[in-house]
Every structure is written in C-alpha cells, then in structure tokens.
N, CA, C and O atoms as CSV, one atom per row, in Angstrom:
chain,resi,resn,atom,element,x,y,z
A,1,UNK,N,N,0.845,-1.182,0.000
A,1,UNK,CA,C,0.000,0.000,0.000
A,1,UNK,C,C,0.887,1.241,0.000
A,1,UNK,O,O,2.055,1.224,0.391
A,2,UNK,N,N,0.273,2.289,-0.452
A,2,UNK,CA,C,1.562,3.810,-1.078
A,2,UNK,C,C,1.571,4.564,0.401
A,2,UNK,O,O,0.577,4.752,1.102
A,3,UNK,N,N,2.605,4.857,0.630
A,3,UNK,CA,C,2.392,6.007,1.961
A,3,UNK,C,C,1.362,7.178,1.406
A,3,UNK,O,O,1.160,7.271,0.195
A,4,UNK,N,N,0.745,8.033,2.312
A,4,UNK,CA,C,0.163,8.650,1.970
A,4,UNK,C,C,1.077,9.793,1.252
A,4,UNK,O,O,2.240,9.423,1.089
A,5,UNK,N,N,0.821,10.936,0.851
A,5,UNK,CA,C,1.660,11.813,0.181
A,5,UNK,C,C,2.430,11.346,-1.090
A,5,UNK,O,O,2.806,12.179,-1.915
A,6,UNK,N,N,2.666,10.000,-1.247
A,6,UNK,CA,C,4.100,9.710,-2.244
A,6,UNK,C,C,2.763,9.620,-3.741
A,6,UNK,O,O,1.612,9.198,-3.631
A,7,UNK,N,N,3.202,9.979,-4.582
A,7,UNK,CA,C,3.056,10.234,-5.806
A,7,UNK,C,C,3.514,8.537,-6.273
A,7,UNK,O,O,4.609,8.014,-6.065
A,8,UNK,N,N,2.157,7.828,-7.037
A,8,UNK,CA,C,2.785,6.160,-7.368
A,8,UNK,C,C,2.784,6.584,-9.033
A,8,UNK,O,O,1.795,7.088,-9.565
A,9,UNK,N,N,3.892,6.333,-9.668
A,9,UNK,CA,C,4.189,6.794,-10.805
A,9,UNK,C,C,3.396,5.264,-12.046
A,9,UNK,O,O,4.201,4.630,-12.729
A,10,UNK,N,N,2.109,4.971,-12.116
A,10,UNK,CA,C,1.406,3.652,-12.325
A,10,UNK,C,C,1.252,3.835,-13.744
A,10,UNK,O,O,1.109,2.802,-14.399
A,11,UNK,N,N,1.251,5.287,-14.553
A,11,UNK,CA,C,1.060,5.373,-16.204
A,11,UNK,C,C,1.924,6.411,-16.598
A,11,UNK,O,O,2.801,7.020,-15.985
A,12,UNK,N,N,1.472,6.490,-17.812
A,12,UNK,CA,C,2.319,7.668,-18.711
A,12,UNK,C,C,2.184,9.047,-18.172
A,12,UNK,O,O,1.048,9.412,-17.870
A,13,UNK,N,N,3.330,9.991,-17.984
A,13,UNK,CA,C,2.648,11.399,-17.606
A,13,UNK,C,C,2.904,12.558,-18.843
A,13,UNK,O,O,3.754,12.600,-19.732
A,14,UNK,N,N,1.878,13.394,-18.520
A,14,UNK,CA,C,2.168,14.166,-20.313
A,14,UNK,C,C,3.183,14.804,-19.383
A,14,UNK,O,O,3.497,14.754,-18.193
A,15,UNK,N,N,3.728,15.742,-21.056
A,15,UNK,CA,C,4.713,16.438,-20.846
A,15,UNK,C,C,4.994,17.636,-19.952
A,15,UNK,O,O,6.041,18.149,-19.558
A,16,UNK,N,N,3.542,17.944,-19.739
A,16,UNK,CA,C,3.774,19.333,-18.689
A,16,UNK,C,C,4.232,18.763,-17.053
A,16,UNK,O,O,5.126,19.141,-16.296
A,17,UNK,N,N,3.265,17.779,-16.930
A,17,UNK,CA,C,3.840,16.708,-15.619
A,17,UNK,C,C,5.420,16.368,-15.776
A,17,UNK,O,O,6.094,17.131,-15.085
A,18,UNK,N,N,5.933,15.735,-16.262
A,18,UNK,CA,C,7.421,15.852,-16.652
A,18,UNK,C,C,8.001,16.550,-16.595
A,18,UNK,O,O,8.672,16.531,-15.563
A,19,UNK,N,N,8.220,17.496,-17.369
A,19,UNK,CA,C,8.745,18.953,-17.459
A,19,UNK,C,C,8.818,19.635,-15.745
A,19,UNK,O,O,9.811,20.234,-15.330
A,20,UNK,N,N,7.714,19.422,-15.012
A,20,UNK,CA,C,7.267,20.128,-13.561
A,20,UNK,C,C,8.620,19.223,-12.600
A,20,UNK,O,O,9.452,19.820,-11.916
A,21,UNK,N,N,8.561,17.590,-12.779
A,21,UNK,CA,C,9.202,16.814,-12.060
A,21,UNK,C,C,10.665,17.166,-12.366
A,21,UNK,O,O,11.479,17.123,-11.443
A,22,UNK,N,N,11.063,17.523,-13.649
A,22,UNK,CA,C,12.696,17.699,-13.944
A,22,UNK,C,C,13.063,19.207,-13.611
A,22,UNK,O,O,14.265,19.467,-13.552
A,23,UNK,N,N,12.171,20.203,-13.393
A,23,UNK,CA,C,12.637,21.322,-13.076
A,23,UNK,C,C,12.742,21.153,-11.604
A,23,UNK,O,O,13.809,21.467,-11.077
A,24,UNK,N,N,11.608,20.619,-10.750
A,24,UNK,CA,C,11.856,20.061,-9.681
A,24,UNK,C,C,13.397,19.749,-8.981
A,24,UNK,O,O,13.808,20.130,-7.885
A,25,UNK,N,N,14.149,18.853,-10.091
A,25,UNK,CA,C,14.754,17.895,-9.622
A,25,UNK,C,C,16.240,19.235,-10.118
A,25,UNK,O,O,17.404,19.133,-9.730
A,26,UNK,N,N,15.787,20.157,-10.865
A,26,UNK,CA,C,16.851,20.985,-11.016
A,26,UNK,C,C,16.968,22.022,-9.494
A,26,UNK,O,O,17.870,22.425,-8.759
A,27,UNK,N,N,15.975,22.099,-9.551
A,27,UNK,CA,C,15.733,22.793,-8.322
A,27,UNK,C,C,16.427,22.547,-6.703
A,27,UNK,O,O,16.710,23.442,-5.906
A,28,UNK,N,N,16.546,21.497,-6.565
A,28,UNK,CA,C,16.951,20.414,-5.810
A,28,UNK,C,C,18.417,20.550,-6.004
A,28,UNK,O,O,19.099,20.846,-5.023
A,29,UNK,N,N,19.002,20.357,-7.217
A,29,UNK,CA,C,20.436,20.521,-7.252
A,29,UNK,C,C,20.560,21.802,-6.682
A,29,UNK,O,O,20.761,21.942,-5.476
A,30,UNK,N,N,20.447,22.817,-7.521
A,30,UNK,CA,C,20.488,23.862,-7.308
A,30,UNK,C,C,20.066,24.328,-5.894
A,30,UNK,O,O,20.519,25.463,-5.741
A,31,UNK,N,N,19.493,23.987,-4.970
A,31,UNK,CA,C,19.288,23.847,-3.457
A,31,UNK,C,C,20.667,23.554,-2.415
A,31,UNK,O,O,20.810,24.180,-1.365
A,32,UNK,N,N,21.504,22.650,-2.824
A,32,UNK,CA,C,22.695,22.408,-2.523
A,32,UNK,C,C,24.242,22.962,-3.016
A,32,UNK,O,O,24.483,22.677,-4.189
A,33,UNK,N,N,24.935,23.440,-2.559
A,33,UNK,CA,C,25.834,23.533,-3.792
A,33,UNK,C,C,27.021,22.215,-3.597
A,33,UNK,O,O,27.915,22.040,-4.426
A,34,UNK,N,N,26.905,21.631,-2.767
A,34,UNK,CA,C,27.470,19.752,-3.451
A,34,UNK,C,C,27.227,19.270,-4.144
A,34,UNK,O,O,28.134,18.796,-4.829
A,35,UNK,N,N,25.651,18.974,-4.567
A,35,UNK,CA,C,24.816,18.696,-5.204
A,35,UNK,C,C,25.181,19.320,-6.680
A,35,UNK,O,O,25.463,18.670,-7.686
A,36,UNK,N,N,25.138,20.126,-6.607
A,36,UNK,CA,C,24.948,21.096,-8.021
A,36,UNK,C,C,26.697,21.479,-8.779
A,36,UNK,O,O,26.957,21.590,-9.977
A,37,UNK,N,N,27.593,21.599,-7.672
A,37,UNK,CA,C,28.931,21.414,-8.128
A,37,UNK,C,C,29.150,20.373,-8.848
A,37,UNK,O,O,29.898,20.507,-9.816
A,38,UNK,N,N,28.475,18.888,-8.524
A,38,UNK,CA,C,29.173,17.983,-8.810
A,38,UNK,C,C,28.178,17.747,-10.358
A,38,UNK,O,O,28.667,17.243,-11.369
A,39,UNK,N,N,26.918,18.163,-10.272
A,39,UNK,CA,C,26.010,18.258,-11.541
A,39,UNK,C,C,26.739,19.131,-12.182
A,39,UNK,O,O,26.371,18.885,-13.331
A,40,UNK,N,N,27.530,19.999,-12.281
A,40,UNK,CA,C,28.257,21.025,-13.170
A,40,UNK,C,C,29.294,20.353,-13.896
A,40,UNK,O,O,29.274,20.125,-15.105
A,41,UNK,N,N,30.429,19.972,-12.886
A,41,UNK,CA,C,31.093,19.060,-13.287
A,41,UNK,C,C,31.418,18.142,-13.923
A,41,UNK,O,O,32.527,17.913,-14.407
A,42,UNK,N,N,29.802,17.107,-14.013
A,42,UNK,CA,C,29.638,16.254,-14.780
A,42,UNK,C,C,29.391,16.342,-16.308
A,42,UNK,O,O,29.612,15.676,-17.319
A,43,UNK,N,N,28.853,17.445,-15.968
A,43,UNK,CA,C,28.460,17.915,-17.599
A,43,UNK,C,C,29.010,19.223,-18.406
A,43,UNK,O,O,28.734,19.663,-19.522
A,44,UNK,N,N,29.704,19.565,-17.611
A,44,UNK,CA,C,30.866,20.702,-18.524
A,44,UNK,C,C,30.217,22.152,-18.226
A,44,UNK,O,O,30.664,23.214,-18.658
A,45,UNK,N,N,29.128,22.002,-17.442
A,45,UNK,CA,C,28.444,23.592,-17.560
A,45,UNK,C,C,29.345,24.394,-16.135
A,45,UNK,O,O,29.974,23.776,-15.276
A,46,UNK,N,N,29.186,25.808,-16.210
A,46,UNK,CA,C,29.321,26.168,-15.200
A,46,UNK,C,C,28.002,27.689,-14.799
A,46,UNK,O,O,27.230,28.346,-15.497
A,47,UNK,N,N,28.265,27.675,-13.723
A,47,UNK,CA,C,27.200,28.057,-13.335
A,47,UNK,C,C,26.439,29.457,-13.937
A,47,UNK,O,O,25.277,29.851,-13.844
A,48,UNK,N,N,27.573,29.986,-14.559
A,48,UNK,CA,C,26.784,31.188,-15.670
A,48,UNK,C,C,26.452,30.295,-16.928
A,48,UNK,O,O,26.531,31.218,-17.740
A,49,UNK,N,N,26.271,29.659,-17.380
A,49,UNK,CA,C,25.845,28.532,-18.557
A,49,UNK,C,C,24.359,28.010,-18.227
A,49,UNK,O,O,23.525,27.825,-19.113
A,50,UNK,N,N,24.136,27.809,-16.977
A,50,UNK,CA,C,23.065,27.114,-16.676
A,50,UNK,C,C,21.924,27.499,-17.443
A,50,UNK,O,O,21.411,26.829,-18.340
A,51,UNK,N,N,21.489,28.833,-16.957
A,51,UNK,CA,C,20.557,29.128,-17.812
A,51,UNK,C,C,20.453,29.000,-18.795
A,51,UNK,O,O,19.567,28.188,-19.063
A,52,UNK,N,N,21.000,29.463,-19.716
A,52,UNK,CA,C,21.294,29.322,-21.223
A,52,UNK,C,C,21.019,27.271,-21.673
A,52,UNK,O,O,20.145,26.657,-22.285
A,53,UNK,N,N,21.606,27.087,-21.346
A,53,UNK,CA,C,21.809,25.537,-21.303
A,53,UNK,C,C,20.155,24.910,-21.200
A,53,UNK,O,O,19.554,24.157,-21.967
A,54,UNK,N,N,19.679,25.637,-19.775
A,54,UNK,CA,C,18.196,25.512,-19.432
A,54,UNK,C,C,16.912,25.734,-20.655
A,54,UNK,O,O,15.779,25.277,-20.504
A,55,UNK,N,N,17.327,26.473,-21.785
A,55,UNK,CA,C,16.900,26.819,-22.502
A,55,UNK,C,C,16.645,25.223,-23.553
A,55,UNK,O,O,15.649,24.564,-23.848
A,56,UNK,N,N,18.049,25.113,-23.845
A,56,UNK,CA,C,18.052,23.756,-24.591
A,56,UNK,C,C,17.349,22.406,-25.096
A,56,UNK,O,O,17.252,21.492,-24.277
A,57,UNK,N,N,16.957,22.262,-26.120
A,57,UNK,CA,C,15.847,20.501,-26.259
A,57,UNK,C,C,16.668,20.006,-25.613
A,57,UNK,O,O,17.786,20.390,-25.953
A,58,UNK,N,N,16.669,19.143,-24.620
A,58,UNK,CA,C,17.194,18.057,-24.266
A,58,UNK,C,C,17.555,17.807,-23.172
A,58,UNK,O,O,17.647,16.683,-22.679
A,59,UNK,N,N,18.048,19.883,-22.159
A,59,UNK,CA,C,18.674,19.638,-20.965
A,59,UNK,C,C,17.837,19.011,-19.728
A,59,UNK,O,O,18.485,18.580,-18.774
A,60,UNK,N,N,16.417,18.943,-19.706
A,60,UNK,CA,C,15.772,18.786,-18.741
A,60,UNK,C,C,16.076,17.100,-18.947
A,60,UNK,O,O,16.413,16.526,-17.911
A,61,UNK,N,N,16.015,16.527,-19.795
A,61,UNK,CA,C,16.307,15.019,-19.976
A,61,UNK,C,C,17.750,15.009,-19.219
A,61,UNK,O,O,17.851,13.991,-18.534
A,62,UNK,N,N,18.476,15.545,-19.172
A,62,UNK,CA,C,20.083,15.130,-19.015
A,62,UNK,C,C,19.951,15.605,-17.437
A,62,UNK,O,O,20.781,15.197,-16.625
A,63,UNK,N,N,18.920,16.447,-17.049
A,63,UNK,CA,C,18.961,16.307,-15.834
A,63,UNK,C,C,18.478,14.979,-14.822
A,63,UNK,O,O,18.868,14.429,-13.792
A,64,UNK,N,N,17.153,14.829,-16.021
A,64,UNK,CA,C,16.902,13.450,-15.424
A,64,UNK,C,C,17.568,12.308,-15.554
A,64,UNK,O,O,17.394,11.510,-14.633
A,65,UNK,N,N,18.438,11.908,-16.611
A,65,UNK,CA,C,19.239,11.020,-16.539
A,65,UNK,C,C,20.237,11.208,-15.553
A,65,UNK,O,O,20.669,10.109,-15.202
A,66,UNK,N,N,21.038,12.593,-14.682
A,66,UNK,CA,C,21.926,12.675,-13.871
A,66,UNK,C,C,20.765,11.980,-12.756
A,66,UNK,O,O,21.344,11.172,-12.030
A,67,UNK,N,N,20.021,12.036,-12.599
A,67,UNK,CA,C,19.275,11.850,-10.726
A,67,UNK,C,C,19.187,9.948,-11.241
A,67,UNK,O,O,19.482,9.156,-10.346
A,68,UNK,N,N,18.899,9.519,-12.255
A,68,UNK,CA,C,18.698,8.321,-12.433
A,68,UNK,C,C,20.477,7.156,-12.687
A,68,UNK,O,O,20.928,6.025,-12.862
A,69,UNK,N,N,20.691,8.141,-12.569
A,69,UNK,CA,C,22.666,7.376,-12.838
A,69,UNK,C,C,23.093,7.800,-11.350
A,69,UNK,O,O,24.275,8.140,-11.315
A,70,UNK,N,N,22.550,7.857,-10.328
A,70,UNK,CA,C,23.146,7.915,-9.429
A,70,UNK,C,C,21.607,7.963,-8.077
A,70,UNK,O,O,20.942,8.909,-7.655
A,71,UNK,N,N,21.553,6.080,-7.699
A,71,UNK,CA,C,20.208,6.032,-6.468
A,71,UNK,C,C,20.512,7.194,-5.707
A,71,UNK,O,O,19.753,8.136,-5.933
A,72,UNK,N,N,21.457,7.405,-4.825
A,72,UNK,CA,C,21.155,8.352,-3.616
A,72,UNK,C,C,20.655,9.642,-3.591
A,72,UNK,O,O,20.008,10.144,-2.672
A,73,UNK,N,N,21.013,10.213,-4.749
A,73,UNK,CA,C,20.474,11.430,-5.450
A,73,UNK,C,C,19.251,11.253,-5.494
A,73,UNK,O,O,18.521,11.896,-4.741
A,74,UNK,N,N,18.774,10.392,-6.336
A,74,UNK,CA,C,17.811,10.008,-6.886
A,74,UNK,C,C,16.395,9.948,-5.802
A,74,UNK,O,O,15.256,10.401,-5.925
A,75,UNK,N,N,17.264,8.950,-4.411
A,75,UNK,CA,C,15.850,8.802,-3.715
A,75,UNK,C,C,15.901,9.747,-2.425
A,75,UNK,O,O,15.071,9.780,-1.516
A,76,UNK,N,N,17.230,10.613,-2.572
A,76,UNK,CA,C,16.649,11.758,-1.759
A,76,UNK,C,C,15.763,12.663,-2.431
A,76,UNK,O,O,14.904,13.186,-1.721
A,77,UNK,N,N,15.790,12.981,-3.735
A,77,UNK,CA,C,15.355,14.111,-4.563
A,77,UNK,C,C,13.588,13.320,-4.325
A,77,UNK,O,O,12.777,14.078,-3.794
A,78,UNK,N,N,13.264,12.428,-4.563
A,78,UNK,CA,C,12.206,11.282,-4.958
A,78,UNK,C,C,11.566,11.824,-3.347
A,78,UNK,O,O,10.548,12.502,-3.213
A,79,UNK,N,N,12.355,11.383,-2.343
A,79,UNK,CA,C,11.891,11.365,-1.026
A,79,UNK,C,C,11.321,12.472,-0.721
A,79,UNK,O,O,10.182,12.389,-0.261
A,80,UNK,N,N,12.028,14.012,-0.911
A,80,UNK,CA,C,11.803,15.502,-0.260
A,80,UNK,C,C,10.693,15.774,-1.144
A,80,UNK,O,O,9.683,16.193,-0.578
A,81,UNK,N,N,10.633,15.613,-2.599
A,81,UNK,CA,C,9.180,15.906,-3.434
A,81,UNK,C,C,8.559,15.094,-3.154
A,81,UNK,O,O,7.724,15.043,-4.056
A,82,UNK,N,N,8.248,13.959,-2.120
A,82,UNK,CA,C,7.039,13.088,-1.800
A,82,UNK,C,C,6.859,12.414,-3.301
A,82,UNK,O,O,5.727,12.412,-3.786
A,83,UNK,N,N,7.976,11.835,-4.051
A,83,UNK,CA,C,7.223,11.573,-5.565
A,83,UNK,C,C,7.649,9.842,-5.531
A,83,UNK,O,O,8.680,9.558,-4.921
A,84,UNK,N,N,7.050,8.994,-6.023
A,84,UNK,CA,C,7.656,8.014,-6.521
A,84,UNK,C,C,8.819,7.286,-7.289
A,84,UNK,O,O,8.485,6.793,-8.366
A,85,UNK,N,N,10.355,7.116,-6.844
A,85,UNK,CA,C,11.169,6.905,-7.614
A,85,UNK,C,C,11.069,6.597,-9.151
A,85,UNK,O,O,11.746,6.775,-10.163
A,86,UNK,N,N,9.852,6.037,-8.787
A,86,UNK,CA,C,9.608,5.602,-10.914
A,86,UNK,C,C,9.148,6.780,-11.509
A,86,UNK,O,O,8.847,6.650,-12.696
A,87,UNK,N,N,8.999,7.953,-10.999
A,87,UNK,CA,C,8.477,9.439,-11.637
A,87,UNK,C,C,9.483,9.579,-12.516
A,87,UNK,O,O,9.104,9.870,-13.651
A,88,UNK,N,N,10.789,9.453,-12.345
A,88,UNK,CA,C,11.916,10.177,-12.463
A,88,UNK,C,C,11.857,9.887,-13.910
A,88,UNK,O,O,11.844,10.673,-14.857
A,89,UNK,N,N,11.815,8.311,-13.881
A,89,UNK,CA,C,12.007,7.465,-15.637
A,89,UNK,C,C,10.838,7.536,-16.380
A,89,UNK,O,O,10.915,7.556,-17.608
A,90,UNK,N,N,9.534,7.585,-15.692
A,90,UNK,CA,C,8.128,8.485,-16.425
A,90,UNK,C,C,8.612,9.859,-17.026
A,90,UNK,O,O,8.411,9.900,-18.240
A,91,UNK,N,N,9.033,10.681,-16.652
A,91,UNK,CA,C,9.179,12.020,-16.338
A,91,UNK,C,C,10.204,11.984,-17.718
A,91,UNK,O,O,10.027,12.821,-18.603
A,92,UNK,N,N,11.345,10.901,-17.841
A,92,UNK,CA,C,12.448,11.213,-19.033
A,92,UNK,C,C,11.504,10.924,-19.943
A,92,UNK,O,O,11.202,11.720,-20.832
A,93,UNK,N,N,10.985,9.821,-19.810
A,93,UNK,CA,C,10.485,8.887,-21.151
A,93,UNK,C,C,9.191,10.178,-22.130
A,93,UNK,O,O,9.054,10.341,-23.342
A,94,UNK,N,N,8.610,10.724,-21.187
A,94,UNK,CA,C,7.743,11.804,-21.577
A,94,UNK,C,C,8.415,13.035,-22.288
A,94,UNK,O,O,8.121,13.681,-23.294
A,95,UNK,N,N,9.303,13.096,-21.485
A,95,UNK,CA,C,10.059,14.061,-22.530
A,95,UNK,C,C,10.818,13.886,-23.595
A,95,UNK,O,O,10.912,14.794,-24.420
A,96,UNK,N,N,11.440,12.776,-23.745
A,96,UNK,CA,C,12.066,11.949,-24.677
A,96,UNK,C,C,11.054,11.935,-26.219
A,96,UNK,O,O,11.389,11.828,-27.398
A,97,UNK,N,N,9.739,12.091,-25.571
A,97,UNK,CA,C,9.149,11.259,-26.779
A,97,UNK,C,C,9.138,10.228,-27.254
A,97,UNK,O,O,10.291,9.809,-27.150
A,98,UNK,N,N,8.095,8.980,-28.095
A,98,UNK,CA,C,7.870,7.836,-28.339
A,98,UNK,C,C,8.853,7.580,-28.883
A,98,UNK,O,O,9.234,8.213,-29.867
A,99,UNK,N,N,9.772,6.164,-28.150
A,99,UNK,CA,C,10.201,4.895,-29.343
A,99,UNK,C,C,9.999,3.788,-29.782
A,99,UNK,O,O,9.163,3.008,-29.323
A,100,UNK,N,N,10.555,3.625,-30.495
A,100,UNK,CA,C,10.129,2.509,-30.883
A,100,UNK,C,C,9.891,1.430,-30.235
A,100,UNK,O,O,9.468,0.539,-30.972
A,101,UNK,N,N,10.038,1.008,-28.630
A,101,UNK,CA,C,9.605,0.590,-27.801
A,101,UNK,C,C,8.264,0.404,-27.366
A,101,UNK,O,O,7.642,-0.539,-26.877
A,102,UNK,N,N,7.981,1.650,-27.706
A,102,UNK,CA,C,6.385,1.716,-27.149
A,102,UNK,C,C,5.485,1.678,-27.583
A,102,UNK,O,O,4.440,2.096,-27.085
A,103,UNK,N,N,5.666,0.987,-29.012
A,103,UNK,CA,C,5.057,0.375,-30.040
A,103,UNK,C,C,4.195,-0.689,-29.737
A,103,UNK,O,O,4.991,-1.433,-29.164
A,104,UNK,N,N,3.131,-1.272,-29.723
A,104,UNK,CA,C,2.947,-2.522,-29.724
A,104,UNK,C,C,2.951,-3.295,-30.654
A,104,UNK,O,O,2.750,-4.494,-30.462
C-alpha cells in the first residue's frame, strides 16, 4: 500500500507533468551547492551557462538522466518531493518522446 503523500508513478505522464518533475529535480540541485557542483562538473556547464543551457531541447532530460545514474540522489530528490522513484524514468520517457519501444 503507497504512503500517503508519495506520488505512485502507475502510467504515462504528459509532458507538462514531466517537465514540472525535472525542473523540480533541477531545483533540488540547485538547493545544494554539493549537489549542483558535482552536476556542473559532470556535464561541462558552469554556473553562468546554466541558464542558457536551461533553454536547450534536451537539458531537462540530461537532468533526469543525472538523478537516475546515481540512487542516492535520486531517492533523496524522490523522497523531499514526496514523488515516486519511478516518476523520475516516467518524467524522461515523456520528454524523450515515443520509441520505438512503445510500439505494440
């Protein structure tokens, strides 16, 4: 049974739901600066870039792939938004757009 509060990630979420969860999860970095140093780091930006970068097709995905390449991140970020760890991979896949996977 779901704790109360936690968000059970059970279908597809459109894109505005997505989009809400990865800014979220930017948010979150950006809340810490351990957190967000080491998200800089990883990906070549520095912190006057962000924005700009923020702008980008794709960066909100690369954020979600950083929280999903690394659990602890992942299920603190998951834990403090009350959301369901499986949001995170709802949340890419929505923004990603259909592949050929999801074909039947």
């Amino acid at each position: 049974m779901a704790r109360p509060g936690i968000f059970i990630a059970m279908r597809p979420l459109t894109p505005d739901a997505a989009e809400t969860i990865a800014l979220q999860a930017l948010a979150f970095l950006a809340s810490d600066s351990d957190r967000l140093e080491r998200f800089l780091s990883l990906t070549g930006l520095r912190p006057e870039t962000v924005r700009t970068a923020a702008a980008q097709s794709g960066f909100l995905i690369g954020v979600l792939d950083h929280f999903a390449s690394d659990e602890s991140l992942l299920l603190s970020f998951t834990k403090s938004a009350a959301l369901d760890p499986a949001a995170v991979a709802l949340a890419r896949r929505a923004l990603s757009g259909p592949t050929d996977f999801d074909s039947p």
